[in-house]
N, C-alpha and C positions, 0 to 999 in steps of 0.2 A: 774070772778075775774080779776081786773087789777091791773097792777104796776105800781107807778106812783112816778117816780125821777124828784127830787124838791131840784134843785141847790144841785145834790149829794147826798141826801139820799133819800133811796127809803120806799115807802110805800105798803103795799096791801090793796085793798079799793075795797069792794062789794058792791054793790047797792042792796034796797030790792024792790026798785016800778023803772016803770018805768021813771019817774020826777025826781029819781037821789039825792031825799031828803032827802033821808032814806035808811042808811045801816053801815057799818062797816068800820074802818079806821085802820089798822093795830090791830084789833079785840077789836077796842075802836069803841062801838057804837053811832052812829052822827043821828041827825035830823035838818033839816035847811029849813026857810024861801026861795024861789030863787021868787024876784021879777026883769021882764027882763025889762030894761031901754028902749034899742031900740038895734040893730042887736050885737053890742059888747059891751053891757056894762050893769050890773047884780047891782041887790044889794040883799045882803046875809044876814042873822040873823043867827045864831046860838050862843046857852046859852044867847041867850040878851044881845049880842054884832053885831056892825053893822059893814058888810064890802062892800065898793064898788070894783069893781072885772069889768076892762076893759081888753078884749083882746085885744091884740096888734098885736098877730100873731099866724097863724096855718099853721103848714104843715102836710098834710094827708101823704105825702108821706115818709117823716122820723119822723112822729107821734109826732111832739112836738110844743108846746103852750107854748108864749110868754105872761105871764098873768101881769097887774098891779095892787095890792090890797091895798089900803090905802097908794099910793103911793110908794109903794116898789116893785121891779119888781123881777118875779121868773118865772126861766124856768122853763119849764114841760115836760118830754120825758112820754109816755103810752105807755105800752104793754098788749097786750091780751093772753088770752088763747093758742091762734094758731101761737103766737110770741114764746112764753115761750116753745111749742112742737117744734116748729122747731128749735129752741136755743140745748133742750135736743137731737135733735134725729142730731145734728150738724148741721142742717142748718140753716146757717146764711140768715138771708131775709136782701138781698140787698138793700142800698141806692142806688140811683142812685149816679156819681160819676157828678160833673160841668164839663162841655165841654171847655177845655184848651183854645181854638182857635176857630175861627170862618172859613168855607170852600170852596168853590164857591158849587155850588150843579149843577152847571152847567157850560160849557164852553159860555163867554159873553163878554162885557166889562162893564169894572167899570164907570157907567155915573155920580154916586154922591157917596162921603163920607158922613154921616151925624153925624159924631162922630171925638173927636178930643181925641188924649191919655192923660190921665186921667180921663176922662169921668166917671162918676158913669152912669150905665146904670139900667134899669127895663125889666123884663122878656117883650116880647111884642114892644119895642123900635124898630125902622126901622134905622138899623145901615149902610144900604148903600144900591144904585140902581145899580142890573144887567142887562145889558139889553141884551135878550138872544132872536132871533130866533124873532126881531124885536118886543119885550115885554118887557115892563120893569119890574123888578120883586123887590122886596123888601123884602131885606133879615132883618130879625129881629133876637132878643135874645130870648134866650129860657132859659136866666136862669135873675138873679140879680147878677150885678157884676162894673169891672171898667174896662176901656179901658187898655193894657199895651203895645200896638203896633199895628201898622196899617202897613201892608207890603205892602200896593198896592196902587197906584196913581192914582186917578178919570182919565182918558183915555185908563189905561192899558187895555190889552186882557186878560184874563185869562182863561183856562183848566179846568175841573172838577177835585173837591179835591182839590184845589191849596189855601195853606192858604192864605186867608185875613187880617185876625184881630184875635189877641192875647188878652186873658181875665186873668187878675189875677185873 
């Protein structure tokens, strides 16, 4: 059994196979068509109505799907069984929280900036070169965000821990 919150109201939705075509929708029973387009994008039947159905976005890690269906976009939060008992027995499963600031991770110096504040950044971005212990090391993001400060000047020395770069 899952629960599945859809721009605020929630549903419980069981599956009876495992193709996910067949089962129960808040104890209204569904059957549906699922033909796959290519890696994000579906088209659905059910009652003899058609729906095209592209995701947009998934994150496993705070469980929510960014879906768009005939042009209207609805978020999606899922919970499971082992969501729902650790909820009852109080524990909260943690999201991770975004990382404020970015760190040195090593004592270096700063050889390049590659980011200016404002910046919209992508998890993965090479947001500046340390060069540490005659290496240069390329520090990147670890999350999606935007630049809100740059504290350090391409020549500076910097310490381990010493912040760098601030992320709204």
């Amino acid at each position: 059994m899952y629960k599945a919150k859809i721009n605020n109201k929630t549903y419980d939705v069981k599956f009876e196979n495992s193709n996910a075509n067949r089962g129960q929708i808040s104890n209204s029973d569904f059957e549906i068509d699922i033909i796959k387009k290519n890696n994000s994008s579906y088209h659905i039947i059910k009652n003899y109505k058609s729906y095209n159905v592209n995701i947009l976005s998934i994150s496993n890690i705070e469980k929510t799907i960014k879906l768009k269906v005939n042009n209207n976009i609805y978020d999606v939060e899922i919970t499971d069984e082992i969501d729902a008992l650790l909820n009852k027995m109080g524990i909260k499963n943690q999201k991770p929280q975004k990382n404020k600031d970015l760190k040195s991770p090593m004592p270096g110096l700063v050889r390049k900036i590659l980011v200016k504040i404002g910046d919209e950044i992508k998890k993965g971005d090479t947001l500046l070169i340390l060069e540490a212990m005659k290496m240069e090391n390329n520090l990147k993001s670890d999350q999606n965000g935007t630049i809100k400060d740059i504290v350090v000047e391409s020549g500076n020395s910097v310490e381990k821990n010493q912040l760098l770069i601030i992320f709204e």
